[in-house]
C-alpha positions, 0 to 999 in steps of 0.5 A: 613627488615623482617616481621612477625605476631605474633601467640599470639598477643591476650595474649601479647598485653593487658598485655603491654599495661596495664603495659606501661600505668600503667608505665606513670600513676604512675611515674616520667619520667627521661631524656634519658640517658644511664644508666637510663635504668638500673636503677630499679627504673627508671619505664619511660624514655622520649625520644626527640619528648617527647614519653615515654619509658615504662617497661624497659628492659622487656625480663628481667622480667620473665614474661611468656606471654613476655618470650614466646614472645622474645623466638618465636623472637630468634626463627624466626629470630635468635637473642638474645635481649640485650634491649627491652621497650614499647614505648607509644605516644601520640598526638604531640609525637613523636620519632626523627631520630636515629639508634642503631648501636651497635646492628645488629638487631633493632625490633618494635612490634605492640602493640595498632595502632589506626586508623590514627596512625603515621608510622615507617620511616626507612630510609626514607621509610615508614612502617605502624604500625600493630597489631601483626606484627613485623618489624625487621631491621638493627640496623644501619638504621635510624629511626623515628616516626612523631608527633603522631595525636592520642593517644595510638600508642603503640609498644614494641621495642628491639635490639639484 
């Protein structure tokens, strides 16, 4: 496991957030599915545990603060990003144990972490969620968030 605190947080992370809540406020989740994240006009995804999946597939928009962030990724730990989203949850939502073995690298970002926020469970070890911070992994781990207790833990995820 590696981490690394990202220089530029204060510019990244209010643009995310606003996008992921944007997303949830004016569009319809679609069921998990393959294929919905490519979809342009699939805008958010729930996932089992009912978070949300927002801004999909975001290294591929061309936005400048989020290309210079996946680019300091590449940099740092050497990998390409093949699927990226924000993920937002809210009380009582949460994200089931699941692994991405068909990536080597999986990666979450800390966006929003309120005080008393649930943390990342790899493996079974337990990772606290912070501001900034990157936890990069191998996407063969398992994963998973407990039932949220607040509202607004938000974090930008990606494999590669």
């Amino acid at each position: 496991m590696i981490k690394l605190d990202y220089p530029y947080a204060s510019e990244l992370n209010p643009l995310l957030y606003q996008m992921s809540k944007d997303d949830i406020e004016f569009s319809n989740a679609a069921k998990l599915h393959v294929d919905a994240m490519d979809n342009p006009e699939v805008r958010t995804i729930k996932v089992p545990g009912d978070a949300t999946l927002t801004a999909l597939n975001i290294h591929q928009k061309g936005i400048k603060e989020v290309d210079k962030f996946f680019n300091w990724l590449k940099e740092s730990i050497g990998v390409e990003i093949k699927r990226s989203w924000v993920i937002m949850y809210n009380k009582g939502q949460s994200a089931n144990s699941h692994r991405h073995i068909e990536y080597k690298t999986t990666f979450s970002y800390g966006i929003n972490i309120p005080e008393g926020s649930s943390p990342l469970m790899i493996s079974g070890d337990e990772v606290k969620a912070v501001v900034g911070q990157v936890v990069a992994f191998s996407g063969e781990l398992y994963h998973s968030v407990s039932a949220s207790e607040i509202d607004g833990r938000c974090v930008l995820v990606g494999h590669g």
